[in-house]
PyMOL commands that place a pseudoatom at each C-alpha (Angstrom):
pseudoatom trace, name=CA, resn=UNK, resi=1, chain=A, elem=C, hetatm=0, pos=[50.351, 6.302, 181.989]
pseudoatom trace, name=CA, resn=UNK, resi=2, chain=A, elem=C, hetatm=0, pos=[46.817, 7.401, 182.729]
pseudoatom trace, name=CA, resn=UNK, resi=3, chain=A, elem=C, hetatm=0, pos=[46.146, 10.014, 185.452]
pseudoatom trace, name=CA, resn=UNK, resi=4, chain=A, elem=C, hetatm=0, pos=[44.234, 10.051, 188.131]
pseudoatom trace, name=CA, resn=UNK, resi=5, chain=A, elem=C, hetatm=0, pos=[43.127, 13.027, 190.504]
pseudoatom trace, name=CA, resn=UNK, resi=6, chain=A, elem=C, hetatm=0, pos=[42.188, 11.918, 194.083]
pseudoatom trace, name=CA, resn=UNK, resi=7, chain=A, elem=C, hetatm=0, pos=[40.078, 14.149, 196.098]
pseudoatom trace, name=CA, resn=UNK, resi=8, chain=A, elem=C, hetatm=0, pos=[40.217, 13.554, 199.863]
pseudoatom trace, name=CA, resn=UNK, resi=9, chain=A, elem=C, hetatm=0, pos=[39.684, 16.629, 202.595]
pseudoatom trace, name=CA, resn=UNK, resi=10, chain=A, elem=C, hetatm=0, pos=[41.707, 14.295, 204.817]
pseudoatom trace, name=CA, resn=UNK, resi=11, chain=A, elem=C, hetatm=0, pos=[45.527, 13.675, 203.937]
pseudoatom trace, name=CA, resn=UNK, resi=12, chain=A, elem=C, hetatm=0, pos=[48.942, 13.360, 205.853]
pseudoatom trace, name=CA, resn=UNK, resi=13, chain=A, elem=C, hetatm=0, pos=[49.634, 14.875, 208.548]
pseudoatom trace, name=CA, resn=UNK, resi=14, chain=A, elem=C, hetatm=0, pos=[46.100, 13.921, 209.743]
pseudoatom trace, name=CA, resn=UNK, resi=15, chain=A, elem=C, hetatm=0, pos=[45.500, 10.260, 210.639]
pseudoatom trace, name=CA, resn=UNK, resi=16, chain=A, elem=C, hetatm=0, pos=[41.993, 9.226, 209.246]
pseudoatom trace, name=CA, resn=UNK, resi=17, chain=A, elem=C, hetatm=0, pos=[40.956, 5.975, 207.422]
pseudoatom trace, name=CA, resn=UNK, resi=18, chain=A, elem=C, hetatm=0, pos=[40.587, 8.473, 204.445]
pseudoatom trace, name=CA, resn=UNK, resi=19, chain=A, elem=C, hetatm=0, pos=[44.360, 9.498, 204.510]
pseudoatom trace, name=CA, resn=UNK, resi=20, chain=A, elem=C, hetatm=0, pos=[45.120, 5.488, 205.109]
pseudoatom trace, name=CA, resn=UNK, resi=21, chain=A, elem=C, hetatm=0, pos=[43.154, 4.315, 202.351]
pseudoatom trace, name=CA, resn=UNK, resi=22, chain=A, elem=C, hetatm=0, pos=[45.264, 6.850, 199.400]
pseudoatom trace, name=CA, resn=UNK, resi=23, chain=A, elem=C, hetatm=0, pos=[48.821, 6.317, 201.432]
pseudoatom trace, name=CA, resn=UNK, resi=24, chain=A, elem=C, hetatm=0, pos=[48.653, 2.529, 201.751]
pseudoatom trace, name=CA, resn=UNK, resi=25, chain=A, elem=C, hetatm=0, pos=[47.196, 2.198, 197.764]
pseudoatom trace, name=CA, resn=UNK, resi=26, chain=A, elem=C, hetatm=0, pos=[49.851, 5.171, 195.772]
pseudoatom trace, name=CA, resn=UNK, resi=27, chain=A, elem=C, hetatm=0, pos=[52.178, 1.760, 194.900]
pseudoatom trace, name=CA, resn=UNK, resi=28, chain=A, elem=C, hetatm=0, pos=[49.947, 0.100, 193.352]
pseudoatom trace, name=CA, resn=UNK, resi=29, chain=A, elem=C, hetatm=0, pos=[48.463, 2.926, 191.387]
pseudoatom trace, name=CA, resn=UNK, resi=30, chain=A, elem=C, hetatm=0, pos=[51.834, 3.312, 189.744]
pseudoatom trace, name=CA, resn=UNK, resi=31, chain=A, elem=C, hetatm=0, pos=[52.414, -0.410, 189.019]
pseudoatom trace, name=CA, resn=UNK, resi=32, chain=A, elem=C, hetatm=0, pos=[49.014, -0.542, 187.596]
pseudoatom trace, name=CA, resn=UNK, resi=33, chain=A, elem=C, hetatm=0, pos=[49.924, 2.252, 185.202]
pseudoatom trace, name=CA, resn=UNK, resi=34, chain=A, elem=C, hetatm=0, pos=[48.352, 5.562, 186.725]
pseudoatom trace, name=CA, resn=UNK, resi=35, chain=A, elem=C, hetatm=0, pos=[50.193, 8.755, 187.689]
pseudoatom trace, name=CA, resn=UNK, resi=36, chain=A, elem=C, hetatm=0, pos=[47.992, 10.003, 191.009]
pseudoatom trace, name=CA, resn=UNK, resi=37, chain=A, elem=C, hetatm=0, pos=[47.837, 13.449, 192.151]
pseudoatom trace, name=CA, resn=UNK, resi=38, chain=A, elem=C, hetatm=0, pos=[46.419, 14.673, 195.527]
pseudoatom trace, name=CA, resn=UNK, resi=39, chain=A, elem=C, hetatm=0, pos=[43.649, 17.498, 196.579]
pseudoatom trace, name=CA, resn=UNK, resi=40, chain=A, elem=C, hetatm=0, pos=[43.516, 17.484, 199.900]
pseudoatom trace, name=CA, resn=UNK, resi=41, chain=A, elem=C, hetatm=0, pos=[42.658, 21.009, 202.682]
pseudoatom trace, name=CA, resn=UNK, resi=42, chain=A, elem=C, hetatm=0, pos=[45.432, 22.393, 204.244]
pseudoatom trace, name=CA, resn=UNK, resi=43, chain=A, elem=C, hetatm=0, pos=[45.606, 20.472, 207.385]
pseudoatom trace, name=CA, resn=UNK, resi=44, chain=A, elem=C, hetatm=0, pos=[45.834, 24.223, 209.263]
pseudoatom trace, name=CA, resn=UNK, resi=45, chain=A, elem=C, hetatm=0, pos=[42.024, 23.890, 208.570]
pseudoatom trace, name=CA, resn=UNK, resi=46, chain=A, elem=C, hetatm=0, pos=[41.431, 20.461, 210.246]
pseudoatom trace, name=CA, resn=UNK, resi=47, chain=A, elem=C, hetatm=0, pos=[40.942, 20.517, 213.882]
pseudoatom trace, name=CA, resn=UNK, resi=48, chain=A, elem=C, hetatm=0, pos=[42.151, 16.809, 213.912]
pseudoatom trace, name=CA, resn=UNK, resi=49, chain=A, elem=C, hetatm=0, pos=[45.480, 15.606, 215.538]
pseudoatom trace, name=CA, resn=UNK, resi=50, chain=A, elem=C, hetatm=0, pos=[48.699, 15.877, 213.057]
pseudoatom trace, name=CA, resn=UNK, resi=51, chain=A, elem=C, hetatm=0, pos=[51.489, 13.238, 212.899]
pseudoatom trace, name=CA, resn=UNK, resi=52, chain=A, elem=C, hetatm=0, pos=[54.217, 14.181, 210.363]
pseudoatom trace, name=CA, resn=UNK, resi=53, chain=A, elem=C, hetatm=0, pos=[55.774, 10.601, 210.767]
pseudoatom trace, name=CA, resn=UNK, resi=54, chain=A, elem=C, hetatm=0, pos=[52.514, 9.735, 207.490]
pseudoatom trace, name=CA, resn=UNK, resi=55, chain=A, elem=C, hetatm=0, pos=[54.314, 11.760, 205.727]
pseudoatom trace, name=CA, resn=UNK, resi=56, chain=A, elem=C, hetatm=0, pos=[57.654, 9.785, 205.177]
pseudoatom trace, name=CA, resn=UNK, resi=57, chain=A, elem=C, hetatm=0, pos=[55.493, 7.186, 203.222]
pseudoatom trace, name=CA, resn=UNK, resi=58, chain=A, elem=C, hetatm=0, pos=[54.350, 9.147, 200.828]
pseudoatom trace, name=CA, resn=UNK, resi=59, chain=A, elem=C, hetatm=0, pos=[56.403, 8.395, 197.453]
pseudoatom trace, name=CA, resn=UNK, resi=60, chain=A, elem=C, hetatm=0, pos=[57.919, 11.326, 196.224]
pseudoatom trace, name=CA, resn=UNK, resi=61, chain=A, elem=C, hetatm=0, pos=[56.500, 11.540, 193.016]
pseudoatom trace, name=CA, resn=UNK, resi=62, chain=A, elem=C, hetatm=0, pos=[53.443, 12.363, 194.155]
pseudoatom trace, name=CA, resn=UNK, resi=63, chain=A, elem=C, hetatm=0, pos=[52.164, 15.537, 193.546]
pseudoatom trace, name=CA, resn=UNK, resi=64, chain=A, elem=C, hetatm=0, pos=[49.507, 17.427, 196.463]
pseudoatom trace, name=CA, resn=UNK, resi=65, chain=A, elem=C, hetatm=0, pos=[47.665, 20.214, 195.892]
pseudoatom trace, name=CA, resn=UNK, resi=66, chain=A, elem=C, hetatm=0, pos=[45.947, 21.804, 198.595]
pseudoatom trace, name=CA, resn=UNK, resi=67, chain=A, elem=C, hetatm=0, pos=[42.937, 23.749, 198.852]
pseudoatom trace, name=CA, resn=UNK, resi=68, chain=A, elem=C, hetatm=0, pos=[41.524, 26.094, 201.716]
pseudoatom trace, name=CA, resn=UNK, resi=69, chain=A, elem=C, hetatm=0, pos=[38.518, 26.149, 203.607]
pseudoatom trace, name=CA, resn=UNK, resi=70, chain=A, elem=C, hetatm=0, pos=[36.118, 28.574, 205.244]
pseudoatom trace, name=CA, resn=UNK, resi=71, chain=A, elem=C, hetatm=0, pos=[37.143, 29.254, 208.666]
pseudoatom trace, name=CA, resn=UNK, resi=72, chain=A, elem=C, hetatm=0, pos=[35.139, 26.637, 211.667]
pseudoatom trace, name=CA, resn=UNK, resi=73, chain=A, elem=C, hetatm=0, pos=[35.240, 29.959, 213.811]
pseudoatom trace, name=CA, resn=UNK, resi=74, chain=A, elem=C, hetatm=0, pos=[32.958, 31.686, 210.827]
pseudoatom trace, name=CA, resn=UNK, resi=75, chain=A, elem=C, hetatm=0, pos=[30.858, 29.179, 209.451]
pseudoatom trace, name=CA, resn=UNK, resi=76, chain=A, elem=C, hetatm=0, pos=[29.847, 27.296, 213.221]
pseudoatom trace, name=CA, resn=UNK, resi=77, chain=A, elem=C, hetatm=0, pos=[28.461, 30.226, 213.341]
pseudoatom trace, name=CA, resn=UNK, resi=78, chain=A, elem=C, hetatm=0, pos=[25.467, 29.433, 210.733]
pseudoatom trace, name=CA, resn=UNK, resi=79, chain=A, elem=C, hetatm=0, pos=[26.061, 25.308, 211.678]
pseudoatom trace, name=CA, resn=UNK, resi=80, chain=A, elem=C, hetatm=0, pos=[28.700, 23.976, 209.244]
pseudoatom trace, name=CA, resn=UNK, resi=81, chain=A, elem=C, hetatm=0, pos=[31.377, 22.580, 211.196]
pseudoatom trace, name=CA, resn=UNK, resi=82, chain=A, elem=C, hetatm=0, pos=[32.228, 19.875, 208.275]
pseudoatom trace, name=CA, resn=UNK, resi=83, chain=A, elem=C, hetatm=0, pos=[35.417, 20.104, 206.612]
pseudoatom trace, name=CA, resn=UNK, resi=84, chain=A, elem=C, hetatm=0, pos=[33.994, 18.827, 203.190]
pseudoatom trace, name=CA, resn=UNK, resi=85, chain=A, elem=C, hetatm=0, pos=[31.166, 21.528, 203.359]
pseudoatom trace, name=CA, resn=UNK, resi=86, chain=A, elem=C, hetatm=0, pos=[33.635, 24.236, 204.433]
pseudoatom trace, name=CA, resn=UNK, resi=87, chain=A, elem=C, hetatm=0, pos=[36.258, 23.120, 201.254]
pseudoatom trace, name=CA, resn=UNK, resi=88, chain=A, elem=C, hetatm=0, pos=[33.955, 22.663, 198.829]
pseudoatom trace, name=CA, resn=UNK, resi=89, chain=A, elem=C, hetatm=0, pos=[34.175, 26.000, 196.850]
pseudoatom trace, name=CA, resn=UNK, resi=90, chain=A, elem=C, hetatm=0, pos=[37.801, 25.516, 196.971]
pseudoatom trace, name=CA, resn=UNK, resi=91, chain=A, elem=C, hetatm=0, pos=[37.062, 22.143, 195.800]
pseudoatom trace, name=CA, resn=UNK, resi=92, chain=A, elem=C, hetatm=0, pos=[34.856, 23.025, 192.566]
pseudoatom trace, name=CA, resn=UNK, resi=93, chain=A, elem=C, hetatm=0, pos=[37.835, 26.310, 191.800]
pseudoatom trace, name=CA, resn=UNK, resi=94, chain=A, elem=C, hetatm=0, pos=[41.092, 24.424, 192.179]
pseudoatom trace, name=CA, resn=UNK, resi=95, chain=A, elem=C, hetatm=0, pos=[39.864, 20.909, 190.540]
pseudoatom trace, name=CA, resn=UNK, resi=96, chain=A, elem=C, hetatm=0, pos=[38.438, 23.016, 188.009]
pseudoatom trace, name=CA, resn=UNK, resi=97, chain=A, elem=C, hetatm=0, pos=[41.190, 24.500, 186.917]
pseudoatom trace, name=CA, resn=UNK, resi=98, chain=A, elem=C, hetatm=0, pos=[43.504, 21.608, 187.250]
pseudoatom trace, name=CA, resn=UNK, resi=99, chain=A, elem=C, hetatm=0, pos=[41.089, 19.939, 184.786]
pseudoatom trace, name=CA, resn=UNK, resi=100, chain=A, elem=C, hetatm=0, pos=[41.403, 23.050, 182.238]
pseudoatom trace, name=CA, resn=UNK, resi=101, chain=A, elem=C, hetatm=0, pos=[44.948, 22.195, 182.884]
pseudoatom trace, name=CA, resn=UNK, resi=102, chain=A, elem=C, hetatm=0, pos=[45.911, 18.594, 182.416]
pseudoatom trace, name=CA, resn=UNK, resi=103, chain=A, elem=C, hetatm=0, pos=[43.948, 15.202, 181.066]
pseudoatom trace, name=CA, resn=UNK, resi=104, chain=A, elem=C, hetatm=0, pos=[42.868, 13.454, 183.738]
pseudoatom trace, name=CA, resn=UNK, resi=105, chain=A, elem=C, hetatm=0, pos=[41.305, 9.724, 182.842]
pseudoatom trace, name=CA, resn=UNK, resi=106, chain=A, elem=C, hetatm=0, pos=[39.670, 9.339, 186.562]
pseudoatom trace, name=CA, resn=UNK, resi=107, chain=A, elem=C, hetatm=0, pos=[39.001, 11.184, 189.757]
pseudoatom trace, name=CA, resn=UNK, resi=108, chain=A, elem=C, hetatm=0, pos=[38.389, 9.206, 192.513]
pseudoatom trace, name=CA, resn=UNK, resi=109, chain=A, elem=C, hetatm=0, pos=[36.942, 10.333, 195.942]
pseudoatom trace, name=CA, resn=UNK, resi=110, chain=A, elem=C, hetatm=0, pos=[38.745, 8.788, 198.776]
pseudoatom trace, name=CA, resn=UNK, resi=111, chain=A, elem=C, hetatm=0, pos=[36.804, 10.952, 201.662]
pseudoatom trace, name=CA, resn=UNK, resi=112, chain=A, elem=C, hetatm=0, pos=[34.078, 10.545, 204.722]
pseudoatom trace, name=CA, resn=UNK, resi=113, chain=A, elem=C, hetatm=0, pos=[33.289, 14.097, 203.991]
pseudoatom trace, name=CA, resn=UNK, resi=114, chain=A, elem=C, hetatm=0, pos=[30.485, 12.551, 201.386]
pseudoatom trace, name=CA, resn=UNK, resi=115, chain=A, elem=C, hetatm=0, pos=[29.556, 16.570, 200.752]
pseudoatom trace, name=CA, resn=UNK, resi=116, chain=A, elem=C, hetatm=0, pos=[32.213, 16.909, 198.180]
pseudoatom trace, name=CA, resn=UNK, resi=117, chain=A, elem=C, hetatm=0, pos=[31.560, 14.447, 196.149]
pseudoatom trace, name=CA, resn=UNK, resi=118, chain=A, elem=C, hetatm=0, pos=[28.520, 16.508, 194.579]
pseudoatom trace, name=CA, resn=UNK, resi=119, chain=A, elem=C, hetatm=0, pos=[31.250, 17.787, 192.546]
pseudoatom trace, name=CA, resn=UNK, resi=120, chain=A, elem=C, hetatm=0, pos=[31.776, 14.431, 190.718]
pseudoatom trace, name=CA, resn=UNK, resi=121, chain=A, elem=C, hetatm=0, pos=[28.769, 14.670, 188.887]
pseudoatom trace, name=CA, resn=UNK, resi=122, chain=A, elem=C, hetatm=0, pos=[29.811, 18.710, 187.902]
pseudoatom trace, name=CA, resn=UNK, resi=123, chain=A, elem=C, hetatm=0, pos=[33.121, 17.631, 186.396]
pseudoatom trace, name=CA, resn=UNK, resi=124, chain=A, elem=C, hetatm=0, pos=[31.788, 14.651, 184.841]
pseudoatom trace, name=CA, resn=UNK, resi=125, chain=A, elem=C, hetatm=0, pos=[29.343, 17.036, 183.234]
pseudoatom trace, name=CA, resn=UNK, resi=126, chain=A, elem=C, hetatm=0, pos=[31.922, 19.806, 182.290]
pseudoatom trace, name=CA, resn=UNK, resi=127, chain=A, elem=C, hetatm=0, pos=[34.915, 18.453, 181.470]
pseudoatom trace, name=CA, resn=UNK, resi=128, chain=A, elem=C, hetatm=0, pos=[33.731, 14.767, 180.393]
pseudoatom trace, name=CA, resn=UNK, resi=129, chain=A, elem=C, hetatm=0, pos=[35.845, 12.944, 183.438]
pseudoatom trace, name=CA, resn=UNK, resi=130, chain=A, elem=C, hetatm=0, pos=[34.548, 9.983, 184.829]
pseudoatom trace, name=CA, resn=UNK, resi=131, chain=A, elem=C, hetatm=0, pos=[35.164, 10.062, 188.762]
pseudoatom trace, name=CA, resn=UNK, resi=132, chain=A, elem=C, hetatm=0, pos=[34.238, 6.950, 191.660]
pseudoatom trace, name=CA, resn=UNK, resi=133, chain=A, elem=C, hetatm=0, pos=[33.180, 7.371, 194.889]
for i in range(1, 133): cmd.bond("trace and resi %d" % i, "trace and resi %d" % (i + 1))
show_as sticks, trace
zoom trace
C-alpha cells in the first residue's frame, strides 16, 4: 500500500465541501491501494457549526492528526481571521515531522483555505514528496 497524507483545515465535526470531499472519497483510496491519514485543526479553533453525526462515516482505520491554530481573538487583531493562515505554522511543524517519521508517496490538499498549500512546494523541496492541490 502507498500512503497518502491529506491536509485539510476543515474535517468532521465541521460540515464544509472540504470535509465532504476526503469523507465521501476514504473508500476508494483504500480499494485503489493507498493507506490515507488526516491533518486537519482542532475543530475548537473553527468558528463553524459542528455535527458529530460526519463522524460515524469515517472508516476506522483512518488515522487524524490534528494541529492547532493561533487564536481568532489574537490574530483579528492584526487582520487574519483565516483558519489556513492561523494553522499554518502548525501545519509546516506537525507535517514535518510526520514526514521525518513515515514514507509518504503523496500529500494531497483537500482545503478552501488555499494559504496552506504554500507548504506543498516546502515538503516537496525537503523531503522529496510530491503533493496535489
Amino acid at each position: 500500500m502507498k500512503n497518502v497524507l491529506i491536509i485539510s483545515p476543515y474535517f468532521a465535526p465541521s460540515n464544509t465541501a472540504d470535509m465532504q470531499r476526503i469523507r465521501m472519497s476514504l473508500p476508494y483510496f483504500a480499494e485503489n491501494g493507498w493507506d490515507a491519514e488526516i491533518v486537519t485543526v482542532n475543530e475548537k479553533h473553527s468558528d463553524l457549526s459542528k455535527d458529530d453525526l460526519l463522524l460515524e462515516n469515517i472508516p476506522d482505520n483512518i488515522v487524524i492528526h490534528k494541529v492547532d491554530a493561533f487564536s481568532k481573538k489574537f490574530t483579528s487583531k492584526f487582520g487574519l481571521g483565516s483558519l489556513g493562515l492561523r494553522s499554518i505554522y502548525f501545519y509546516k511543524k506537525k507535517v514535518s515531522n510526520l514526514l521525518k517519521a513515515k514514507k509518504y508517496d503523496l500529500i494531497y490538499f483537500s482545503t478552501t483555505e488555499f494559504s496552506v498549500t504554500i507548504l506543498g512546494s516546502f515538503w516537496k523541496n525537503k523531503y522529496k514528496v510530491p503533493y496535489v492541490i
